[in-house]
Backbone as JSON, one array per atom type, in Angstrom:
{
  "sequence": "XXXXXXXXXXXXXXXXXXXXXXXXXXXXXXXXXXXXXXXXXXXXXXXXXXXXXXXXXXXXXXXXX",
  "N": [[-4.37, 23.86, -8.64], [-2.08, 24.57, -9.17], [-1.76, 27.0, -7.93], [-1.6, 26.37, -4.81], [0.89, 24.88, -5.12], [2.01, 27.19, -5.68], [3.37, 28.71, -3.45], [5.19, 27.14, -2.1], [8.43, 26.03, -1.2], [9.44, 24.14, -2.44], [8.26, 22.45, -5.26], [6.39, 20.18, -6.81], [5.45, 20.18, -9.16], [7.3, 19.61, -11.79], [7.44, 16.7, -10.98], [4.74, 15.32, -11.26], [4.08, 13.5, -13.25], [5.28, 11.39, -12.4], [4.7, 11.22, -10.13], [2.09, 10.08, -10.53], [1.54, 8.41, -12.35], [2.91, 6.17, -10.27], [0.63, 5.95, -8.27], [-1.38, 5.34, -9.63], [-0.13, 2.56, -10.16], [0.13, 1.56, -7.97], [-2.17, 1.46, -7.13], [-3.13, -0.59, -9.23], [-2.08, -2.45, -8.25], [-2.93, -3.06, -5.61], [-5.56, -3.62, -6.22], [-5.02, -6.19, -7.9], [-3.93, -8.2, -5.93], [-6.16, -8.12, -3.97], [-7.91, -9.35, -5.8], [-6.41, -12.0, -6.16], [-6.26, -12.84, -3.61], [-8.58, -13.12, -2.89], [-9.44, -15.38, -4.95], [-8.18, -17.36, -3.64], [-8.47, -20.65, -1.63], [-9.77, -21.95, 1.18], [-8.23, -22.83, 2.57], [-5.67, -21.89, 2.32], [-6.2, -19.12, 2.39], [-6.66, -19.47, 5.39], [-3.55, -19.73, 5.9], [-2.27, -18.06, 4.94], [-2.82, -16.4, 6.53], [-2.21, -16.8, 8.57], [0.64, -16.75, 8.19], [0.65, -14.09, 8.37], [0.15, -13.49, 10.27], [2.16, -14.31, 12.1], [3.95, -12.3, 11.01], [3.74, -10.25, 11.5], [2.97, -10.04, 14.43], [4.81, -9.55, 15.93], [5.77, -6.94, 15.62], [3.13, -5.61, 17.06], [3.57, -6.27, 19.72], [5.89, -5.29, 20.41], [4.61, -2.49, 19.94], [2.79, -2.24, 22.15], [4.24, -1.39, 24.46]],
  "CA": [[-3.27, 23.14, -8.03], [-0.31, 25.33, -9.03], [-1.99, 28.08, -6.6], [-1.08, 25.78, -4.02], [2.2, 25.07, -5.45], [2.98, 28.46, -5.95], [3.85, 29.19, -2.11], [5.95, 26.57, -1.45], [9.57, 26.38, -1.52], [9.44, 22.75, -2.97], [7.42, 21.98, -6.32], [6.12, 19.09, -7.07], [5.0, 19.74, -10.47], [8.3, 18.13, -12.04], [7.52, 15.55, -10.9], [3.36, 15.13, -10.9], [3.59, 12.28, -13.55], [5.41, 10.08, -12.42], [3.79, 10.52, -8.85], [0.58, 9.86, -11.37], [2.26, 6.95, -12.49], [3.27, 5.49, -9.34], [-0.4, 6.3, -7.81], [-1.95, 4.23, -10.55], [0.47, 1.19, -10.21], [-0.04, 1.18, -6.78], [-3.47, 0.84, -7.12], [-3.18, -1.89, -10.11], [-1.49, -3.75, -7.47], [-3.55, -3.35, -4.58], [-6.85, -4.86, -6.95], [-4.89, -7.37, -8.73], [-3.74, -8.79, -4.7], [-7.12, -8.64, -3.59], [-8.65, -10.35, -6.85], [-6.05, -12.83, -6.06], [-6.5, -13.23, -2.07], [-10.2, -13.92, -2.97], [-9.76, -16.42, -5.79], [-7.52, -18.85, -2.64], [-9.36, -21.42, -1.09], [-9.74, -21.37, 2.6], [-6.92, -23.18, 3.32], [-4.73, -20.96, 1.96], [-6.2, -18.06, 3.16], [-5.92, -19.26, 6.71], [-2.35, -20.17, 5.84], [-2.16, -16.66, 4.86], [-3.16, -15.35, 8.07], [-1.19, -17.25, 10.01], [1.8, -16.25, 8.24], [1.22, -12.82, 8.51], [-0.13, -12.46, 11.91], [3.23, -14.65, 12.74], [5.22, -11.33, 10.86], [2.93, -8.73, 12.25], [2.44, -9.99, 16.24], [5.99, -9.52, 17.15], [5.23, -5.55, 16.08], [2.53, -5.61, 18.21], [4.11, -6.64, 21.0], [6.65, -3.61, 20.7], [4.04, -1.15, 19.81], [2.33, -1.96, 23.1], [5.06, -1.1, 25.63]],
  "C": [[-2.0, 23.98, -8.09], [-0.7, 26.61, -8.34], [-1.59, 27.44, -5.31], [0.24, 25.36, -4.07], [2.95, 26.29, -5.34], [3.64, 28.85, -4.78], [4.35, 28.02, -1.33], [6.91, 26.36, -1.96], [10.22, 25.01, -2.59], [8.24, 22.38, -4.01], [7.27, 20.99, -6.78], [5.45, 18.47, -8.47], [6.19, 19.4, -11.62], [7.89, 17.19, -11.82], [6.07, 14.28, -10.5], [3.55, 14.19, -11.61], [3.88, 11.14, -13.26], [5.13, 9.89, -10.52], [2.22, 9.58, -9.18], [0.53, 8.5, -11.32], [2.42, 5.42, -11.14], [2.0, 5.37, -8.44], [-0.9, 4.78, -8.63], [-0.97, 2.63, -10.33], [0.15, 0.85, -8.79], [-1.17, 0.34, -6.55], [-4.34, -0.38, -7.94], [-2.81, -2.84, -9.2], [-2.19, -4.23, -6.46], [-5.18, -4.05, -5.4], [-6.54, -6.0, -7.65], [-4.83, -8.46, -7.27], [-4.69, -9.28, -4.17], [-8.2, -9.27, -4.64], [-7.86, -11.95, -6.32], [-6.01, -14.1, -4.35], [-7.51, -13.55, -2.28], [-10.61, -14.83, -3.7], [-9.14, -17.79, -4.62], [-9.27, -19.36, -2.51], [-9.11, -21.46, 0.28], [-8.89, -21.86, 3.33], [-5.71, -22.01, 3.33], [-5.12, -19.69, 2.89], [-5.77, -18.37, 4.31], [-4.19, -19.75, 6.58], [-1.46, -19.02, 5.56], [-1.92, -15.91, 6.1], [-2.4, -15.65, 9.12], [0.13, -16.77, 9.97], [1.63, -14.77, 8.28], [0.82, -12.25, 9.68], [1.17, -13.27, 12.72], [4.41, -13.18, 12.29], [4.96, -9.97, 11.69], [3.05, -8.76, 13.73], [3.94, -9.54, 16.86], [6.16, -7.17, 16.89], [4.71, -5.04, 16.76], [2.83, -5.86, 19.04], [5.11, -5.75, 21.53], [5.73, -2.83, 20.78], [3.33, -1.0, 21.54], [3.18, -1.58, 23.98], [5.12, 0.4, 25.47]]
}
């Protein structure tokens, strides 16, 4: 890895642990979310979905033009 570091003007090994860090929390978060999206009950979920395809569709509706 620091052969790949070595030829660039920007080093990133300062600051590898707490990308480490922030890697790992990310990913605590994204399995604790979907432990918790799969314990709902199916109301919820679709109550879920509705609210987020009501935050998401008006993106879609830009992205297509």
């Amino acid at each position: 890895m620091k052969r790949w570091l070595k030829g660039s003007s920007y080093t990133l090994e300062p600051y590898m642990s707490l990308y480490i860090f922030l890697f790992v929390l990310f990913v605590i978060g994204v399995i604790f979310g979907a432990s918790m999206v799969g314990s709902f009950k199916l109301f919820a979920k679709q109550d879920l979905l509705f609210l987020l395809s009501n935050i998401f569709s008006p993106l879609q509706s830009h992205l297509d033009y």
